[in-house]
Every structure is written in structure tokens, then in C-alpha cells.
N, C-alpha and C positions, 0 to 999 in steps of 0.2 A: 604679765604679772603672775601668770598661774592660778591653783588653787587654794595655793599656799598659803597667799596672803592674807592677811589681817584685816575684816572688814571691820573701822569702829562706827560707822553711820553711812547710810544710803542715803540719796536727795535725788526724786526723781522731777524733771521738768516739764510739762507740755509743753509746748507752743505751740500758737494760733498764731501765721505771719498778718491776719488783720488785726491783731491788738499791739503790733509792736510799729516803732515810727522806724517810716521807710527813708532809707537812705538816700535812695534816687526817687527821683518822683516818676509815680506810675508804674513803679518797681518793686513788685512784693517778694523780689528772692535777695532783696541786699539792704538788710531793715536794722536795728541797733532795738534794745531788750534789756532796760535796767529793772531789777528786784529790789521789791522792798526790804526781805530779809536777806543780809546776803548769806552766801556759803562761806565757810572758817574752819579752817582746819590749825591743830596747834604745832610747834615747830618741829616735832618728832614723829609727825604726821605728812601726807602730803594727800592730793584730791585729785583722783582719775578719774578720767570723763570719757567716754562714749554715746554711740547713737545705739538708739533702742529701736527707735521704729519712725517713718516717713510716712508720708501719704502726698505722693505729688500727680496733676493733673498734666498727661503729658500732652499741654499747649502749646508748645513752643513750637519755633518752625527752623526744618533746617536749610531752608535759604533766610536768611534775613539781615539784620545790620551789617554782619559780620563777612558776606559772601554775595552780594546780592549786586553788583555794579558790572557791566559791561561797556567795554572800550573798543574803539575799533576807529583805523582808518583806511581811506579808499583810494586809488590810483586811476590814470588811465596804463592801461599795460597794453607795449606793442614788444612783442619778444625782440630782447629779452631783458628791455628797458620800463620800470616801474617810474613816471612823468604824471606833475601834475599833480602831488599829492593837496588830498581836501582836509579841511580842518580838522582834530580829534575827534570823534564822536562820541558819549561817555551817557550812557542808558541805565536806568536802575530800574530791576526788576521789582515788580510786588513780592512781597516778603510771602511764606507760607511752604506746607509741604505737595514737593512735586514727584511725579514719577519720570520717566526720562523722556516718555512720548510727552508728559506734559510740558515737559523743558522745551518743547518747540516753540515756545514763547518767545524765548532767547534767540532763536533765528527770527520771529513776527518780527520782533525789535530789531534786529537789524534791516530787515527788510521796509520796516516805517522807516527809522532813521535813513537809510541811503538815498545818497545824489543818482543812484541809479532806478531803474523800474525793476523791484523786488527780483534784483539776482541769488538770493541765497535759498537754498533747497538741504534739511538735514534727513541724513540715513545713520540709523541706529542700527548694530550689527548686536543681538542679544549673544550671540556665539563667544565673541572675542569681548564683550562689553567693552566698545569706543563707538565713538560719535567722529561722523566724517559731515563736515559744512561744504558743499558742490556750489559752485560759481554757473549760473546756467548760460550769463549772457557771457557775451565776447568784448577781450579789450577791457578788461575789469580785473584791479589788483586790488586783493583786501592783507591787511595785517590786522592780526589780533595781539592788540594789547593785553598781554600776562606778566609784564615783565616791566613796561614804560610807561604806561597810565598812569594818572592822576589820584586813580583809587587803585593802585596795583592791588594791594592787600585786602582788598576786598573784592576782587574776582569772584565770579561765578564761574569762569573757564575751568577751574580747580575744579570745581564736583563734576566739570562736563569730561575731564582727566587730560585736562592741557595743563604740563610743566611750568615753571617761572620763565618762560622764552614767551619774545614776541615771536609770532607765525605770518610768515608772506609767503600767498597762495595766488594763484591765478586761474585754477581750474578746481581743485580741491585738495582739504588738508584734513587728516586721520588723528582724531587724538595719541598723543604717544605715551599716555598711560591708561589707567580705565576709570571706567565713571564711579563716582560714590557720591550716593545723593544721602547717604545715613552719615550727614557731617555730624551729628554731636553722636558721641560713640559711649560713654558714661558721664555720669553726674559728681559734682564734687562738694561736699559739704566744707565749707572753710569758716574759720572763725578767728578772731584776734586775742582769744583768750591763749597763752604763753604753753604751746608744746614742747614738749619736749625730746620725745621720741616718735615723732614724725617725719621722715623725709621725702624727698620726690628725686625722680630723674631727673627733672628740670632744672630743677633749683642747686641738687647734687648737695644739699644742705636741709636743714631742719625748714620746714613749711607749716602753712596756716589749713592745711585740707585735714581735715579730722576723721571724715571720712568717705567712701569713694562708691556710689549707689550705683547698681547696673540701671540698665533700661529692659524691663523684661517683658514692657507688650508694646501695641504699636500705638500710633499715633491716635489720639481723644480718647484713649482710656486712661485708666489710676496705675499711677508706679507703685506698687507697694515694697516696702522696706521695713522686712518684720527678720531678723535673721534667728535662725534656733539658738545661738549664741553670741555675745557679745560680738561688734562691729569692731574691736579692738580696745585696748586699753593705753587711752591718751593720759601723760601723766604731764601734769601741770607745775609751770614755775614757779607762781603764786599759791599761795594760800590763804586770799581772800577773795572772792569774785560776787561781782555787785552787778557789776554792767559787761555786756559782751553784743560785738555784732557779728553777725552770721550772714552769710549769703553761701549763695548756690552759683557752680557753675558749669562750666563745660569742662573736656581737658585740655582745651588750648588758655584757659584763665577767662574767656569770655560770660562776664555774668548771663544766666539764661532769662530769656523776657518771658514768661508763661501768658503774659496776654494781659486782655484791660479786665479787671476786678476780678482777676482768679489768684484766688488765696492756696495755700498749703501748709500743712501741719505736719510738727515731729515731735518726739520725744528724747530726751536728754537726763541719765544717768551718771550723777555726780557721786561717784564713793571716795570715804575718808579712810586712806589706809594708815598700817604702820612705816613709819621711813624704813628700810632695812638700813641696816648696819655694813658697811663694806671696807672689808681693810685692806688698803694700797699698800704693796710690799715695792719700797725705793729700789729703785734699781743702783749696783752701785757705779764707781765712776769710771770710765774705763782708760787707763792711762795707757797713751800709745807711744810713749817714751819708755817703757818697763822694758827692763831687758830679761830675754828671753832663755830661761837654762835648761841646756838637758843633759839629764842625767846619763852618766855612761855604760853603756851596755854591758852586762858582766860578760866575764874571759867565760867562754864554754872548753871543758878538753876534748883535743882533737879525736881521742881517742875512742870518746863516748858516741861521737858526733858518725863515725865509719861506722862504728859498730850497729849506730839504729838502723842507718840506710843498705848495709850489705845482708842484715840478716832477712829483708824481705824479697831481696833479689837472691838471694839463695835459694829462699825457699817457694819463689819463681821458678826458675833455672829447675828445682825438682818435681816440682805439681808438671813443668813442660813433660819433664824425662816421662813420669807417670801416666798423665793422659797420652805421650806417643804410645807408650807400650798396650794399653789400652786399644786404640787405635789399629794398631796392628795384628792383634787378636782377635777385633771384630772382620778385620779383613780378610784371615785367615781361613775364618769360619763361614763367611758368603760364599768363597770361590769354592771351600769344599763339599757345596750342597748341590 
């Protein structure tokens, strides 16, 4: 919008997501917030909206609903035939944040779940950051479900940095990307109130994310979201807004859980501008039947035509004559010293 514009009226909003009715239940980032007075703007006006400031409890966990299933099944292996395969197995972790030595869990759990006596042993390489799973007994084939599980999409092998492939190992298998336990990477403020100049990569179209919070400390402290200037300026389809619902999410669209009775608050800048004025010049129409004329080159005389091009090579041909004579004079005068 710039500075340019026209402010005729500011409306600024709190919110407290424990006074607003929650969407989902036990969900305070995806709640719905109707006003008694609404905002109105008249039809030569329009209402941009922005985020002013956040205050979020960073509770959430980045293993959880979204990541948190482990699949696996088990073989007898006699090289270099995989016989005898055992039923799926399919493990959910406790949700929460871990570190990668903590993720050993993910191996405890396969080691409860197997039909074998606890074959699985992990080595974390901090160098190359991957996770290598060793098979310690013998005559044991495992595959890991990334790829054909029942909860594919919700793998844990993704933060351990295994690709969308199932993996069949018999002695051991090396992640073939690297680990990332920081699954939620930013925050998304979204709303259904009608944007207009919003878009996303995703969508590759107009969106509901209004706007896009970092994460700027670690996990059980405050996000704060104060920025020295405007979050952007979202301009609205409407020009009346009464009711609006708002949630928070991750960048994958997953709503974030913050936890049970943890509330968070923001602020919301509602300005009434002037509509500008804008005039579309029509293009016109372009006819590809038009026939095409050109004009004909006028007669030049020949005679004019000789005379530009010989007078510079003459007076070539003389500057040559000149600098040999030159030339020859310096020559003269070295050999006589």
C-alpha cells in the first residue's frame, strides 16, 4: 500500500483465543471470533488488515499426530532369499520434542515389537548427520515401511532422513538423507476473512495465510511477534466483517496443537483506506488477416553512393603513404647513431 495512502479510520483488535469458541475441540489455534460492532467500510473505500503482534507458547511438539507412526516388517533371511515374512508391525510413538539420541526410542520400539530377541542396535553419525539401524543377530530380514504402510504419511522415518522407499536390510541400513527433528520450520496465521493479495507457492493462487510468524526461540519459551513495521498489508474483498475464523499452522497446512489449556494472543489492525482510482487502457484488437505493406525504398544515385565510400579509402591509401614516410625517417635516424 505504501505511504501514500489514505488512512480514513483505524480499528485495532486483540484477541484472547480463550474468549473465542474453538473450532476443534481442545484446540485453541483454530477458534471462530464474531464482534458485536462490525467493521464497514463505504464502497469507495476498502479495509486492509494486518498482524500487529503474537504472543505464542512454543508447546507444541515436533513429533506428533502429523509424524509419529512407525511400520516395519520382519523376515527370516538365509542369503539371499527374504522367507517367512511376519505380519506388519505398526508402533506409535509418544508425541513430544526429541533430540536424535532421544529418538532411540524408535529403535526400543522396534525391539519390543519383534518376533526376534531385541536385534536392532542405532549409531548416530553427528558428522554426516544420518542414522544407521544394525541388525545384530543372524538370519533376520527387516524392511522399513516409508513408502507401504498403513500410516505412510505419517512416518517418523522422515525426521530419522529416510526417503518415501520401503528399505530391506539384513545387516544394516544408512539413512539416505539427513535427519531433521525441527519439523515445524514457521508459523502460519490464516483466516477466511477474503484476501486478496495473498498468494503461496503451494496453492500458486490467492490463499488464506495472512501471515507467516518465524520461530525465534526454542522449545517452552514465548514466540513473540512484535515487528518495527507492518506484517503486510492484506486488502480485503469485503467491506463488512463481523465474524472471522483464524487458526494457526504449520507450513505443511497442519493446524498446530499447543497443548491442553494453553491459550495465545494477538493483535489485528483493521485500516479504512481510499479505493484508488485505476485506469485499464484496452488493448486493441489484433487482426492477423491485415495485409502487410511496405513502403518502397527510395532510388539513391549511384553516383553519390561511390563518392561517400572512395573518399575514405583515399584518404586511407594517404595517411598509409604518410606514416611509411614517417617510418622510414625514424629508421634512418637509429641506424645513424
Amino acid at each position: 500500500m505504501g505511504d501514500n495512502r489514505e488512512i480514513i479510520a483505524s480499528n485495532e483488535i486483540h484477541i484472547r483465543s480463550k474468549d473465542c469458541v474453538a473450532i476443534t475441540d481442545t484446540i485453541t489455534t483454530n477458534f471462530s471470533l464474531t464482534l458485536e460492532i462490525p467493521i464497514t467500510c463505504y464502497n469507495d473505500e476498502m479495509i486492509v488488515v494486518s498482524l500487529a503482534t503474537a504472543e505464542i507458547p512454543y508447546t507444541f511438539f515436533g513429533v506428533n499426530n502429523t509424524n509419529n507412526f512407525l511400520e516395519f516388517e520382519e523376515y527370516d533371511y538365509n542369503n539371499p532369499v527374504y522367507s517367512n515374512p511376519r505380519t506388519s508391525i505398526s508402533v506409535q510413538i509418544t508425541s513430544g520434542n526429541y533430540t536424535i539420541y532421544q529418538l532411540e526410542e524408535v529403535i526400543t520400539q522396534m525391539n519390543n515389537n519383534s518376533v526376534f530377541s531385541s536385534p536392532y542396535s542405532p549409531t548416530y553419525d553427528d558428522i554426516t548427520n544420518t542414522l544407521t539401524i544394525i541388525i545384530t543377530g543372524n538370519n533376520i530380514g527387516c524392511k522399513l515401511l516409508c513408502n507401504s504402510g498403513t500410516n505412510k504419511e505419517k512416518r517418523i522415518f522422515r525426521q530419522l532422513g529416510f526417503s518415501s522407499v520401503d528399505f530391506l536390510f539384513n545387516t544394516s541400513i544408512s539413512s539416505d538423507g539427513n535427519v531433521d527433528l525441527a519439523t515445524i520450520h514457521s508459523l502460519y496465521l490464516r483466516t477466511d476473512l477474503g484476501l486478496s493479495n495473498s498468494f503461496s507457492s503451494s496453492t500458486k493462487n490467492l490463499t488464506n495465510i495472512l501471515s507467516k510468524i518465524p520461530i525465534n526461540c526454542d522449545a517452552l519459551e514465548m514466540i513473540y511477534f512484535n515487528p518495527t513495521d507492518r506484517s503486510g498489508y492484506n486488502v480485503l474483498q469485503q467491506n463488512y466483517i463481523r465474524n472471522m475464523n483464524i487458526s494457526l499452522t504449520d507450513q505443511n497446512d497442519n493446524i498446530i496443537d499447543l497443548g491442553k489449556n494453553i491459550n495465545w494472543e494477538l493483535s489485528f489492525v483493521f485500516d479504512i483506506v481510499k479505493r484508488p482510482k485505476r485506469t485499464y487502457i484496452a488493448y486493441n484488437t489484433i487482426d492477423f488477416n491485415e495485409k502487410i505493406t511496405v513502403k518502397e525504398i527510395p532510388k539513391t544515385n549511384k553516383t553519390s553512393i561511390n563518392e561517400l565510400y572512395n573518399k575514405p579509402i583515399k584518404d586511407l591509401e594517404l595517411n598509409k603513404k604518410i606514416f611509411k614516410n614517417d617510418v622510414n625517417e625514424i629508421e634512418d635516424k637509429i641506424n645513424n647513431l
